[in-house]
KENU-232561 format. One record per residue (C-alpha): residue number from 1; residue in three letters; chain; x, y, z. Coordinates in Angstrom, 2 decimals, always signed. Example, Ala and Ser with C-alpha at 12.3 -4.5 7.8 and 13.67 -1.06 7.14 Angstrom:
<atom n="1" res="ALA" chain="A" east="+12.30" north="-4.50" up="+7.80"/>
<atom n="2" res="SER" chain="A" east="+13.67" north="-1.06" up="+7.14"/>
***
This chain:
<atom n="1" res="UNK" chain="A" east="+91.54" north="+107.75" up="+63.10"/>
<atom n="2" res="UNK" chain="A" east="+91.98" north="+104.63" up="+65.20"/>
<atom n="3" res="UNK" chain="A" east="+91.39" north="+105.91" up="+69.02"/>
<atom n="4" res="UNK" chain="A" east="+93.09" north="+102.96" up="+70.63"/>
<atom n="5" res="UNK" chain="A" east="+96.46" north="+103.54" up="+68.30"/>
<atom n="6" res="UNK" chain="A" east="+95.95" north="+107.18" up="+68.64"/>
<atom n="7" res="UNK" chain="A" east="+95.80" north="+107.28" up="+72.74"/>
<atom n="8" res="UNK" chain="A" east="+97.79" north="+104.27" up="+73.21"/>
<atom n="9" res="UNK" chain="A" east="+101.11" north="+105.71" up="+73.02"/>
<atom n="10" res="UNK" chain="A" east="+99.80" north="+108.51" up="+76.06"/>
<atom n="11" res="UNK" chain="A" east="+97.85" north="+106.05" up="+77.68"/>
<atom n="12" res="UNK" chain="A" east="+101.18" north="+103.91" up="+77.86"/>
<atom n="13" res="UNK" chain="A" east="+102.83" north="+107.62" up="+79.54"/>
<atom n="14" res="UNK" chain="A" east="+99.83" north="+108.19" up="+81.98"/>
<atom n="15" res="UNK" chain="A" east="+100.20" north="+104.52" up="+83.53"/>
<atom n="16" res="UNK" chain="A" east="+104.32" north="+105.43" up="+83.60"/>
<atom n="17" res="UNK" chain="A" east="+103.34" north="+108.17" up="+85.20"/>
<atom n="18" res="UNK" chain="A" east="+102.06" north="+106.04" up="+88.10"/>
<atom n="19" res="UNK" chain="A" east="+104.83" north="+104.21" up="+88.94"/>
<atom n="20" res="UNK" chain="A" east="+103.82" north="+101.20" up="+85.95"/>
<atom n="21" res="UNK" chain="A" east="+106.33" north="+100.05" up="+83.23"/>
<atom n="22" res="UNK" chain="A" east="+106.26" north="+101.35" up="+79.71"/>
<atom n="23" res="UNK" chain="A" east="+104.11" north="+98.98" up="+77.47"/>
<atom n="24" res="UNK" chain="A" east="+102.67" north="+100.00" up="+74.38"/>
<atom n="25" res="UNK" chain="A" east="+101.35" north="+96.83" up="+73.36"/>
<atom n="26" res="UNK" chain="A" east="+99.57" north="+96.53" up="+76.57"/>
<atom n="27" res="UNK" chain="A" east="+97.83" north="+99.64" up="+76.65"/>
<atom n="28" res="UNK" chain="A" east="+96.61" north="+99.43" up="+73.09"/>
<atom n="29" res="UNK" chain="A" east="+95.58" north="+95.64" up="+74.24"/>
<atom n="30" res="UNK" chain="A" east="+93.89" north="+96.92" up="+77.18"/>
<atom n="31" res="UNK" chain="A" east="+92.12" north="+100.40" up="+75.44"/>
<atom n="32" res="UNK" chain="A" east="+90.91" north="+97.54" up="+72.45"/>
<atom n="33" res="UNK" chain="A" east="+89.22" north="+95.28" up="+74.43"/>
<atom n="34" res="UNK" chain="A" east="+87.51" north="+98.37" up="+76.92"/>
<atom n="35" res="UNK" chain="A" east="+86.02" north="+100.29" up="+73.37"/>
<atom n="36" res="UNK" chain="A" east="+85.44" north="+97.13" up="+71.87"/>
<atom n="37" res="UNK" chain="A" east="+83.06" north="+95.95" up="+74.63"/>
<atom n="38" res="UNK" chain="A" east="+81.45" north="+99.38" up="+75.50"/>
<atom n="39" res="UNK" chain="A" east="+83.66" north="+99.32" up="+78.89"/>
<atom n="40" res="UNK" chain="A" east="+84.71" north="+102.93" up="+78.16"/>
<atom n="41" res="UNK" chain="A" east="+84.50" north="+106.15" up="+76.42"/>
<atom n="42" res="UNK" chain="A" east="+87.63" north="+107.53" up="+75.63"/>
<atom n="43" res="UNK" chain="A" east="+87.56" north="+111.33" up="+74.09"/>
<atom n="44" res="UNK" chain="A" east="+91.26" north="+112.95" up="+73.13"/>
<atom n="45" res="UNK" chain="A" east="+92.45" north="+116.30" up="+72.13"/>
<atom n="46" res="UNK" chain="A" east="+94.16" north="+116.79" up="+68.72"/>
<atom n="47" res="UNK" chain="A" east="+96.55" north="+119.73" up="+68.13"/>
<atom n="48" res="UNK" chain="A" east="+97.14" north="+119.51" up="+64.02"/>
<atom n="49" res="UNK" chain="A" east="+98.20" north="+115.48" up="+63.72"/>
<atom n="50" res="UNK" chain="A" east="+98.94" north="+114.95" up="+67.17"/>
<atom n="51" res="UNK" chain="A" east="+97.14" north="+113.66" up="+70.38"/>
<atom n="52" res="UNK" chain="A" east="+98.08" north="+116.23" up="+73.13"/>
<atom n="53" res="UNK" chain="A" east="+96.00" north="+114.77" up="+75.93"/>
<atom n="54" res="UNK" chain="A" east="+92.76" north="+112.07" up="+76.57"/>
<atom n="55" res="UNK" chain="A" east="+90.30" north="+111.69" up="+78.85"/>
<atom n="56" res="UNK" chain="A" east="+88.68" north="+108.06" up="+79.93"/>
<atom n="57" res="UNK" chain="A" east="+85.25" north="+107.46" up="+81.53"/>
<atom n="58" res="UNK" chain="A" east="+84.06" north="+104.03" up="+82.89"/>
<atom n="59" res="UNK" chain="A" east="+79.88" north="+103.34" up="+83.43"/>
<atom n="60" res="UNK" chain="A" east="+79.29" north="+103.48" up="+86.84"/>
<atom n="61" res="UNK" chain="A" east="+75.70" north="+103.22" up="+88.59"/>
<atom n="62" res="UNK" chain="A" east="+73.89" north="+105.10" up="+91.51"/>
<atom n="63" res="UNK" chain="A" east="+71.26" north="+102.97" up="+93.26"/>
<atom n="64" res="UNK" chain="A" east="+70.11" north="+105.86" up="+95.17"/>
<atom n="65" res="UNK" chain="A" east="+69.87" north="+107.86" up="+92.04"/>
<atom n="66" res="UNK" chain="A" east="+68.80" north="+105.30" up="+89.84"/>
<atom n="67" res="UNK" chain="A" east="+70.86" north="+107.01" up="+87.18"/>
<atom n="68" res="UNK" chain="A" east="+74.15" north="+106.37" up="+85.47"/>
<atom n="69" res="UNK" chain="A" east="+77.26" north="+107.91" up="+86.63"/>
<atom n="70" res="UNK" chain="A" east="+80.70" north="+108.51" up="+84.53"/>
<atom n="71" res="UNK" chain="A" east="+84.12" north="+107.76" up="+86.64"/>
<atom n="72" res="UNK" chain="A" east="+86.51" north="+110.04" up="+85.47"/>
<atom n="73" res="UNK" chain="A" east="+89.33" north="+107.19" up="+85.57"/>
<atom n="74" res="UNK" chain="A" east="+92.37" north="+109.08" up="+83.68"/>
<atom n="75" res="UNK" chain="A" east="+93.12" north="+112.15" up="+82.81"/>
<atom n="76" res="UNK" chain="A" east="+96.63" north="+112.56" up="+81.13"/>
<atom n="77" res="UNK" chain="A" east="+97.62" north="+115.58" up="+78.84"/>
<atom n="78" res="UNK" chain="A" east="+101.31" north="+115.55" up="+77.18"/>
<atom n="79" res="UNK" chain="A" east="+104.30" north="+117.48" up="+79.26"/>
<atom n="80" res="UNK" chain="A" east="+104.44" north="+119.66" up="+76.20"/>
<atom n="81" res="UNK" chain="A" east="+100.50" north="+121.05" up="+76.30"/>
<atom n="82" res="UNK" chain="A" east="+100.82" north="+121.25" up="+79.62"/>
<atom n="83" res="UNK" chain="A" east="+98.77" north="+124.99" up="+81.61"/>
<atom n="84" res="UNK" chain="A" east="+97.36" north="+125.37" up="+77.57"/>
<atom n="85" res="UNK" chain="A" east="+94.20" north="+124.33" up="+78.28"/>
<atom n="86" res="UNK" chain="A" east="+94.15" north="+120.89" up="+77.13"/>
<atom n="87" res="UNK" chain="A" east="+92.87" north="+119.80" up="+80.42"/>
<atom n="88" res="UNK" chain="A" east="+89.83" north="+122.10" up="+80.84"/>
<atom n="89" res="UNK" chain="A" east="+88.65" north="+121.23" up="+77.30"/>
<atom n="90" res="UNK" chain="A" east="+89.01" north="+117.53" up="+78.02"/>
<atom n="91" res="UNK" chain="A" east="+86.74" north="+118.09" up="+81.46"/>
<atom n="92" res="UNK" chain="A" east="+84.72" north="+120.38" up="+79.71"/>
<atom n="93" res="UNK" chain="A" east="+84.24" north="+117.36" up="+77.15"/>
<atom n="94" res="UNK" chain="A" east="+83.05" north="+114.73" up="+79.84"/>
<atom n="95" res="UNK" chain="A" east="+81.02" north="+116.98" up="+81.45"/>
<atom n="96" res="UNK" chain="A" east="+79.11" north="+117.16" up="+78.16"/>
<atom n="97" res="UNK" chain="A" east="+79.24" north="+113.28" up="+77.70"/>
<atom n="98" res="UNK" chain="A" east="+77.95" north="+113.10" up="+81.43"/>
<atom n="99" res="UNK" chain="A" east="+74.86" north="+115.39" up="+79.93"/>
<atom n="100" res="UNK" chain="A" east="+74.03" north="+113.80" up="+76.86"/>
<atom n="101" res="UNK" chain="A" east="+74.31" north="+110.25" up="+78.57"/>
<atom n="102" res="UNK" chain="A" east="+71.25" north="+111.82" up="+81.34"/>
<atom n="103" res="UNK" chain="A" east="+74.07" north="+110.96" up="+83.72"/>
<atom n="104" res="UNK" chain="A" east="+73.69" north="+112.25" up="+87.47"/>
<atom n="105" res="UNK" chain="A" east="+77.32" north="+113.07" up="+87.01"/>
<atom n="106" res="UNK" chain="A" east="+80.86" north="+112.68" up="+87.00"/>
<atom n="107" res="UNK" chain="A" east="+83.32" north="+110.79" up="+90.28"/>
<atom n="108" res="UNK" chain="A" east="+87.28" north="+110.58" up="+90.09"/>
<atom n="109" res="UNK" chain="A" east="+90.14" north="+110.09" up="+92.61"/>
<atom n="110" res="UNK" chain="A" east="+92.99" north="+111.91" up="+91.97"/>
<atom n="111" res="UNK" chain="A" east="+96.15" north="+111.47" up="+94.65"/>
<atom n="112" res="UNK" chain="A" east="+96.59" north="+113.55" up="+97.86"/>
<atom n="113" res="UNK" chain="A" east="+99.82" north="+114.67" up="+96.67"/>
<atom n="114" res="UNK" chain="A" east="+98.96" north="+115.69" up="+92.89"/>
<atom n="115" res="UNK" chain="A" east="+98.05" north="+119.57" up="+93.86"/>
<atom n="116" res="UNK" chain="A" east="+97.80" north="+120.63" up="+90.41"/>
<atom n="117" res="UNK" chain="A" east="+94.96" north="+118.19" up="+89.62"/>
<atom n="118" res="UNK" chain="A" east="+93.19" north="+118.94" up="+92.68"/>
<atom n="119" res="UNK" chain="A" east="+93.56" north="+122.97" up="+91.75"/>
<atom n="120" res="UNK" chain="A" east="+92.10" north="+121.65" up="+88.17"/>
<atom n="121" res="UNK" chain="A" east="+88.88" north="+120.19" up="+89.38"/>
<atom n="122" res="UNK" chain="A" east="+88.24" north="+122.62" up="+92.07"/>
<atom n="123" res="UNK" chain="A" east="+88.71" north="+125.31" up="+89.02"/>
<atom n="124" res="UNK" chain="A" east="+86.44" north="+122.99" up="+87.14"/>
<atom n="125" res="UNK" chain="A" east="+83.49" north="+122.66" up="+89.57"/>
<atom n="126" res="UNK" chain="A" east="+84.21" north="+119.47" up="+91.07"/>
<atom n="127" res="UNK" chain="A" east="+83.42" north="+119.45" up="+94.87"/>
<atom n="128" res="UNK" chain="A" east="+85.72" north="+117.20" up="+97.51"/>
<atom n="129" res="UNK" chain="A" east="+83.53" north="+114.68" up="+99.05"/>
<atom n="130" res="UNK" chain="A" east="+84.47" north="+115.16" up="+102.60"/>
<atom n="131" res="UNK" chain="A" east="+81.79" north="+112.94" up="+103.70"/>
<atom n="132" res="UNK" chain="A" east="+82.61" north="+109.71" up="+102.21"/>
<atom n="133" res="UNK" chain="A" east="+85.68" north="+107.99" up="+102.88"/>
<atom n="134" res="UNK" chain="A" east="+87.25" north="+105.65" up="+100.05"/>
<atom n="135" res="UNK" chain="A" east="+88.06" north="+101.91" up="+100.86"/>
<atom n="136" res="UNK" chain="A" east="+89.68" north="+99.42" up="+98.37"/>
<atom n="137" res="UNK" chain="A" east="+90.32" north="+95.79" up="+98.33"/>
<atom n="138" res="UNK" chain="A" east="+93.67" north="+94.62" up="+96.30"/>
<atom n="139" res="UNK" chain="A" east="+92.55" north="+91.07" up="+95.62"/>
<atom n="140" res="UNK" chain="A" east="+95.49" north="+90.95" up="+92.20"/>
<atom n="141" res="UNK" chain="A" east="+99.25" north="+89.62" up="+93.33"/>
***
């Protein structure tokens, strides 16, 4: 199966799902050249011949760790497998990765607002970092 023509198509819904414009051709661009260059690890669930949700992880480093960490960059599952489980398999699926890969462990940002993925990683053993606090540069037009 082709991942990037497989998850494009959702990938294309997740980043609609954040405000950005339908593009198929973009995503599958964008998923290409990420899998194509090691950038990412992209893992999806199948239900019979179709994709019902996919998770992507980036490399990220800890210098204090000296050890590889995953971010947990998108997590999208399709309206209709929706509170199936999809989700938890898909987490439960990094989390292995995250293992396997001797990683120190998984990071994501999810938004303040989006209560059911906050109630999915708490459910999932992710902790809040209430320590931290998150700052970002826009440098793109």
């Amino acid at each position: 199966m082709d991942d990037c023509g497989a998850v494009a198509p959702l990938f294309s819904n997740y980043r609609a799902f954040y405000g950005q414009s339908q593009d198929l051709t973009l995503a599958h661009r964008f998923l290409s050249e990420r899998l194509r260059n090691d950038e990412a690890t992209v893992f999806f669930a199948i239900d019979g011949d179709r994709i019902e949700g996919f998770v992507l992880l980036y490399p990220l480093f800890s210098s204090v760790r000296c050890k590889r960490l995953w971010l947990l960059n998108d997590l999208y599952v399709n309206d209709g497998a929706r509170r199936s489980g999809v989700a938890v398999r898909l987490l439960e699926r990094a989390e292995a990765f995250a293992i396997e890969t001797s990683a120190a462990g998984l990071t994501l940002r999810t938004a303040r607002d989006n209560g059911a993925a906050q109630y999915l990683y708490k459910r999932c053993r992710y902790v809040l970092d209430e320590v931290f606090l998150a700052y970002d540069l826009d440098v793109c037009n």
